[in-house]
C-alpha positions, 0 to 999 in steps of 0.5 A: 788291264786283261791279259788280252789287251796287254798282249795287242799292247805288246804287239803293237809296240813291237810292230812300230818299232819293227817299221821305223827300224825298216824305215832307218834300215833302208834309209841308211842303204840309200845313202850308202855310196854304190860300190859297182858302176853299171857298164853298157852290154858287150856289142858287136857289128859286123858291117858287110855281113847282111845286104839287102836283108840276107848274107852278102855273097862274099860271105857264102859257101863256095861248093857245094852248090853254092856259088859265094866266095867263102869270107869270113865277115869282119867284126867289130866288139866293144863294151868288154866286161872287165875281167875279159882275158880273151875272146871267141867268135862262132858261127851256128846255124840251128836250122840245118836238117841235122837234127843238132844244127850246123856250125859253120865257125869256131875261133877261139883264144883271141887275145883280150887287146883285140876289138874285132876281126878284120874279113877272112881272119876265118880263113887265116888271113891276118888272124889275130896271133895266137888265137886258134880255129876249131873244127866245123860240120864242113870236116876242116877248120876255119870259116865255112859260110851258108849253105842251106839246101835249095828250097828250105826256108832262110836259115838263120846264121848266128855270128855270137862273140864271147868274152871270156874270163880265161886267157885259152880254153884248154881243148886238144886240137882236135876238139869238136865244135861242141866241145869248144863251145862247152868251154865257151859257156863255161867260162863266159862273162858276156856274149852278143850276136848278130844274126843274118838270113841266107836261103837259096 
């Protein structure tokens, strides 16, 4: 045999076993039990947030203009991640003409027991114990609904929970709503949104 043909021999052989070593590699992973079980995404609805296709009323801005009665909409979460240890809602609207969007709801350190907000939690009514309300772009903590300039197109209000892989963040009082949000992304293990449309 010339040296050519035993080198396509070899080669040959050695590609054989290389497929039927891929072929019980991966039957072997087949049978192997799944150590993980997938769970369903984190949700959340907020039931009284949008009528007749825009923010309700009872959830705008009183001032400025605007005529609403300032409550923070009630909100309900469910399939938490595992290893959540706390929660926190906020509420941003990007197409404020600012240049960096408007945040209109900042809450944060809501205890990992809780599945949702009763209305006005914002505004500190019945507020889960121990969670904390960051500053917003009105100057003041707490809830401040829509209020986009008259004539601008809907803005969208995106209402986002986070489930969270720390019991608090650890932010001064003062903290700015990009601040606490800092710590939001970096501690997150899921998020989920609703979004609701207001213009005047």
């Amino acid at each position: 045999m010339s040296i050519s043909r035993t080198i396509f021999a070899v080669a040959a052989l050695t590609l054989a076993l290389a497929s039927v070593g891929g072929a019980q590699a991966a039957k072997s992973q087949k049978d192997k039990p799944k150590t993980t079980q997938t769970t369903g995404r984190l949700k959340v609805t907020a039931p009284d947030f949008v009528s007749r296709g825009r923010v309700a009323l009872s959830h705008v801005f009183n001032g400025m203009g605007c005529n609403g009665q300032n409550i923070s909409p009630a909100l309900e979460w469910s399939n938490v991640p595992a290893g959540t240890k706390s929660f926190a809602v906020t509420m941003y609207d990007p197409d404020a003409p600012t240049g960096s969007g408007w945040w209109h709801w900042v809450m944060y350190n809501i205890p990992a027991s809780t599945t949702g907000l009763v209305a006005g939690a914002g505004n500190g009514r019945n507020a889960p114990s121990g969670s904390a309300q960051g500053a917003t772009d009105f100057g003041t903590k707490g809830y401040g609904g829509p209020c986009p300039p008259v004539g601008d197109k809907p803005h969208h209000y995106h209402l986002t929970v986070f489930a969270l892989k720390v019991d608090k963040i650890d932010v001064p009082g003062n903290a700015t709503a990009a601040m606490v949000g800092f710590n939001l992304h970096a501690n997150r293990l899921a998020t989920a949104q609703v979004t609701g449309l207001y213009g005047r």
